[in-house]
C-alpha positions as CSV (number, residue, x, y, z in Angstrom):
1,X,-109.3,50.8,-136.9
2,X,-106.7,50.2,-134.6
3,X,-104.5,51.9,-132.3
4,X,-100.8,51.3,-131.6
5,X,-101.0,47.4,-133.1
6,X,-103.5,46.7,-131.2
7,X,-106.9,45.2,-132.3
8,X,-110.4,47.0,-131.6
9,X,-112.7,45.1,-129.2
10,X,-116.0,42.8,-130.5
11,X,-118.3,44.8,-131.5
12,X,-121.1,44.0,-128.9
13,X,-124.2,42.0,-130.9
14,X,-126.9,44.8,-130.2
15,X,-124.3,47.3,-132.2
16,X,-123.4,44.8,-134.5
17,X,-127.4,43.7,-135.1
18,X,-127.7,47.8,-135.9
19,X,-125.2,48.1,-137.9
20,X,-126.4,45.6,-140.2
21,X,-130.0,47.3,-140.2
22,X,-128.5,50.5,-141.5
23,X,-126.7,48.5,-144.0
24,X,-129.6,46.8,-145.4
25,X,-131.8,50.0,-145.5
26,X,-129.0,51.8,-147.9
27,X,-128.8,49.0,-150.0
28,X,-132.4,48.8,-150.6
29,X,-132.2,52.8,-151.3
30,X,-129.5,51.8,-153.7
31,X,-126.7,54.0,-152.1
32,X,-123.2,53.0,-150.7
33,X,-121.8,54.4,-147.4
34,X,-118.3,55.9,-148.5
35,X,-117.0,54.5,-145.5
36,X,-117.3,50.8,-146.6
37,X,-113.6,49.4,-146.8
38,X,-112.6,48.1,-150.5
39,X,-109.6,48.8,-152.3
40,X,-105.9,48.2,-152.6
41,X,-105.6,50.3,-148.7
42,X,-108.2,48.2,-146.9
43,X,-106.5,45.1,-148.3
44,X,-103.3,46.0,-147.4
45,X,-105.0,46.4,-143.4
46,X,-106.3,43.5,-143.3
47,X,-103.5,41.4,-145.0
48,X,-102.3,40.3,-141.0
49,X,-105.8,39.8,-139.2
50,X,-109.3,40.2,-139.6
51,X,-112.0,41.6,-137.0
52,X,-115.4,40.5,-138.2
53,X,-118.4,41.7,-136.6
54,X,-120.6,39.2,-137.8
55,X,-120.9,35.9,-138.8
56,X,-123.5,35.5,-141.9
57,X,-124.7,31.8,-142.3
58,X,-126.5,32.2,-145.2
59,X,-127.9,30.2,-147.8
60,X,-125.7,29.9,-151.7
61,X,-128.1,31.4,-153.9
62,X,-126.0,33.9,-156.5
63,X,-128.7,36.6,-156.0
64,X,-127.9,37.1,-151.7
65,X,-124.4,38.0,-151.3
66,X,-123.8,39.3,-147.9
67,X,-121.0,41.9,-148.1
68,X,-123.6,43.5,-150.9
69,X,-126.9,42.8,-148.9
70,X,-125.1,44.4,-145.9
71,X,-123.2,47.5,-147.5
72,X,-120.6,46.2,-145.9
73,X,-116.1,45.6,-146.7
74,X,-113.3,43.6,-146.7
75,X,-113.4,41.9,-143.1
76,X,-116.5,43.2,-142.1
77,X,-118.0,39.8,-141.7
78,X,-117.6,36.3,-141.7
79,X,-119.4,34.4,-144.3
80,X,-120.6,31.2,-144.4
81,X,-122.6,30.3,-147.4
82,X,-124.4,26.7,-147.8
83,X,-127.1,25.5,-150.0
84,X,-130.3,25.9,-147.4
85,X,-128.6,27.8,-144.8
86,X,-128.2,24.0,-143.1
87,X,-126.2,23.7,-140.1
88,X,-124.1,20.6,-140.2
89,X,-120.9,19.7,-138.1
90,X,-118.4,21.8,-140.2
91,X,-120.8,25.1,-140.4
92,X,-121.2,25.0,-136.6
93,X,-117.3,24.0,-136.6
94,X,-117.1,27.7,-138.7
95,X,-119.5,29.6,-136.5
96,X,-117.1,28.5,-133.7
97,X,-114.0,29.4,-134.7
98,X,-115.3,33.0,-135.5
99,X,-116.8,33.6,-132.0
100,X,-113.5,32.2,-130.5
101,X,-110.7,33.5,-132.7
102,X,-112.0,37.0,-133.7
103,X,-114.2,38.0,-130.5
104,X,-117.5,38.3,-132.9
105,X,-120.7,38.4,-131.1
106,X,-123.0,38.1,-133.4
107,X,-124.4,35.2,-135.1
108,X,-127.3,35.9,-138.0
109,X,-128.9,32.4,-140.1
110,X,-130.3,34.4,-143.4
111,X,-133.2,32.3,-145.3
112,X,-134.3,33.9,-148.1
113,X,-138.0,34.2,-150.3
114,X,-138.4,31.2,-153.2
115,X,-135.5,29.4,-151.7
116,X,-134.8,26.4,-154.1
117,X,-133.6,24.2,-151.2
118,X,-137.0,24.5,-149.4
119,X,-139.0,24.0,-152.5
120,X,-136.8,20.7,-152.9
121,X,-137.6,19.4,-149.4
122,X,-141.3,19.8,-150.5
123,X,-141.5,18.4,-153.5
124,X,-139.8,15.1,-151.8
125,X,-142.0,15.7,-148.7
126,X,-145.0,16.2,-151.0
127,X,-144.8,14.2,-154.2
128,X,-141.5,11.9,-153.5
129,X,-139.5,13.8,-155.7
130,X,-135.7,12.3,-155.0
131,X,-132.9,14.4,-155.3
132,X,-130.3,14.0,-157.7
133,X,-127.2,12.6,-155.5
134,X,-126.8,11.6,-151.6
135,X,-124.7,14.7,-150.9
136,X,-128.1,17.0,-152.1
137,X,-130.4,14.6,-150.2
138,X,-127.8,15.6,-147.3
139,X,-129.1,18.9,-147.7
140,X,-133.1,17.9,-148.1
141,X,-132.3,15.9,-145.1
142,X,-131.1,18.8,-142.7
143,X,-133.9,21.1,-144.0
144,X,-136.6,18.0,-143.7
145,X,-137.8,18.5,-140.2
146,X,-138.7,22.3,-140.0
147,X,-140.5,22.0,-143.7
148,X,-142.8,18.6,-141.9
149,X,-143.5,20.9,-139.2
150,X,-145.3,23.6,-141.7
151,X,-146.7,20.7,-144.4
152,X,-148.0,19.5,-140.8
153,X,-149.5,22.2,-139.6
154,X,-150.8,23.3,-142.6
155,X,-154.7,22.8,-144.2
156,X,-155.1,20.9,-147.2
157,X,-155.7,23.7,-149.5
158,X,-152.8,26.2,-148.6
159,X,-151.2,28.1,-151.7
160,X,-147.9,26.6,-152.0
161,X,-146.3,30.2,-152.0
162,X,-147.3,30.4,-148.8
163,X,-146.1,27.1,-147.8
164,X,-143.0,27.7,-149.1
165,X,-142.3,31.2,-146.9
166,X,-143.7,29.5,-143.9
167,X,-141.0,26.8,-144.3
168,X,-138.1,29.0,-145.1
169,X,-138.6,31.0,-141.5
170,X,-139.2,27.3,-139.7
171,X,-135.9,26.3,-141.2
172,X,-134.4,29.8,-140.4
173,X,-135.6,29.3,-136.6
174,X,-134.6,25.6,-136.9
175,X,-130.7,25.9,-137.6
176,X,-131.1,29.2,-134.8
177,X,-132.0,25.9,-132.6
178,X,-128.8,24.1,-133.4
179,X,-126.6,26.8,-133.0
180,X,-127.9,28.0,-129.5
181,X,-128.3,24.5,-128.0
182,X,-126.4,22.2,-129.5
183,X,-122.7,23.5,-129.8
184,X,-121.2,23.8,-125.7
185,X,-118.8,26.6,-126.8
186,X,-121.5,28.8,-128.4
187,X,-124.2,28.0,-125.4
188,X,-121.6,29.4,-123.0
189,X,-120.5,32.4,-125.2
190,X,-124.2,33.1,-125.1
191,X,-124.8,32.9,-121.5
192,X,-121.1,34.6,-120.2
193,X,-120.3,36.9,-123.3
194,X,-123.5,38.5,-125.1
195,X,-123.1,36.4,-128.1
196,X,-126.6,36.5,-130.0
197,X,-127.9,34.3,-132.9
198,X,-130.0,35.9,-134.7
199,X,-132.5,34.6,-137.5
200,X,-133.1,36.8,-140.7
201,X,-135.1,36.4,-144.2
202,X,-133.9,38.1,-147.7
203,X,-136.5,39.1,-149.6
204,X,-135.6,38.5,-153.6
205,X,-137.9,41.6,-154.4
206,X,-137.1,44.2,-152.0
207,X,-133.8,43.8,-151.4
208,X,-135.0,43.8,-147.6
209,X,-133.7,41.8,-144.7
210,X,-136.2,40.7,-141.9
211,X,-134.6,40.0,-138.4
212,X,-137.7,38.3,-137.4
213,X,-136.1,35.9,-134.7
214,X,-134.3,38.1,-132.5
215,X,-134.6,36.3,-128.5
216,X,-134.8,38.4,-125.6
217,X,-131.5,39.2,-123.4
């Protein structure tokens, strides 16, 4: 809401990170707050200017949409959806322009169980499987380094379902890296402002979200 024109202050990312919680937690109780803003009236609101609270990079999958995941409106967050939840140039270039245009503080990466991108990575990690175009193998590529790191670290005779969750949270915690240390603007909103990247898994069963990379402040 706002008063007289003028536009409500960032929600600071320990509110924000809360507010997500209590959204996830209704929609795996299957209820809807009546406060979420849809309709013709929050449209017409937020025609002008939007006010995010968070930014969602998340991964493409049809089955994790954020706004549902979340319980959450029209301009509630700022979505960024790529096969993989990879961070590339343009993604952080997105993440950016949200923590510097609207004020939002809060940055979550959201892997999710069974992800198909991971299992792709291992199958070429594993047993050479190529991907079908360069702009795919773009995608293995980016999510390559965090799935070595588990194939690595793992013995010889782990299940592959469990190799497959273990890589989904190192790639999580991988493109958390990127966006904490490798982009100036977001390092110093992090440092001088509050702003918080957070990393998150979906689970495809419960409907749950686990904030299982949450650094200390």
């Amino acid at each position: 809401m706002t008063i007289a024109g003028i536009p409500p202050a960032p929600l600071p990312a320990d509110q924000a990170l809360q507010r997500l919680r209590d959204g996830n937690q209704r929609f795996v109780q299957n209820v809807r707050s009546m406060n979420t803003a849809i309709g013709s009236s929050a449209r017409a609101s937020l025609a002008t200017r939007q006010t995010p609270f968070a930014v969602i990079l998340s991964c493409s999958d049809s089955r994790v949409p954020s706004e549902l995941v979340f319980d959450q409106g029209l301009g509630d967050l700022f979505v960024i959806r790529v096969a993989g939840n990879v961070v590339a140039p343009s993604l952080v270039g997105s993440v950016e322009f949200a923590a510097a245009t609207f004020g939002t503080r809060l940055v979550v990466v959201m892997g999710h169980s069974r992800c198909g991108a991971i299992k792709a990575t291992l199958d070429f990690i594993q047993h050479s499987v190529g991907a079908p175009s360069e702009n795919i193998h773009d995608i293995v590529d980016r999510c390559r380094p965090a799935v070595e790191s588990v194939v690595s670290a793992s013995g010889p005779n782990v299940e592959q379902e469990r190799l497959v969750q273990e890589a989904v949270r190192a790639n999580v915690r991988q493109s958390c890296s990127h966006l904490r240390h490798a982009s100036r603007l977001l390092e110093r909103l992090i440092q001088e402002e509050g702003l918080l990247v957070v990393g998150a898994e979906y689970s495809l069963d419960s409907g749950e979200v686990d904030f299982f990379d949450t650094p200390q402040r």
